[in-house]
C-alpha positions as CSV (number, residue, x, y, z in Angstrom):
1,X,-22.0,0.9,3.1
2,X,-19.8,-0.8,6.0
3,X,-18.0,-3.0,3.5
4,X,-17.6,-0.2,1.0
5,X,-15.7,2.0,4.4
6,X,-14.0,-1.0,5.0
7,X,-12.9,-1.9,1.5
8,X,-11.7,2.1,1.4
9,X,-10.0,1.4,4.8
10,X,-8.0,-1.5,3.5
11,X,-6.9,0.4,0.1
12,X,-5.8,3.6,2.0
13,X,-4.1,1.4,4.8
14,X,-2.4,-0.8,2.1
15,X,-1.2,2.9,-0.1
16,X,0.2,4.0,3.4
17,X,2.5,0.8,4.0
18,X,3.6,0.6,0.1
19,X,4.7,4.2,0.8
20,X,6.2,3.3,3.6
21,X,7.4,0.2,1.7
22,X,8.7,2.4,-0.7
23,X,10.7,5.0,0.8
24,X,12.6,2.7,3.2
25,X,13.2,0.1,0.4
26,X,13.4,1.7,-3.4
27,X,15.7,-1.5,-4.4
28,X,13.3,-4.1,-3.4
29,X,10.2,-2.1,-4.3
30,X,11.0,-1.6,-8.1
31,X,11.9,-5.6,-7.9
32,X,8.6,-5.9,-6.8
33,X,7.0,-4.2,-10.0
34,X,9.3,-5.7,-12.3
């Protein structure tokens, strides 16, 4: 169960700095998923 909250903790914390990522970047971010 702690490496399942964990695991959650490091998808949601990595979705929140891709939005970030994202927003403050578009150029660079659709580069990246080319």
């Amino acid at each position: 169960i702690a490496y399942q909250t964990s695991d959650k903790e490091i998808i949601h914390n990595f979705n929140k700095a891709l939005g970030w990522f994202k927003k403050a970047n578009p150029e660079a971010y659709m580069v990246l998923l080319d």
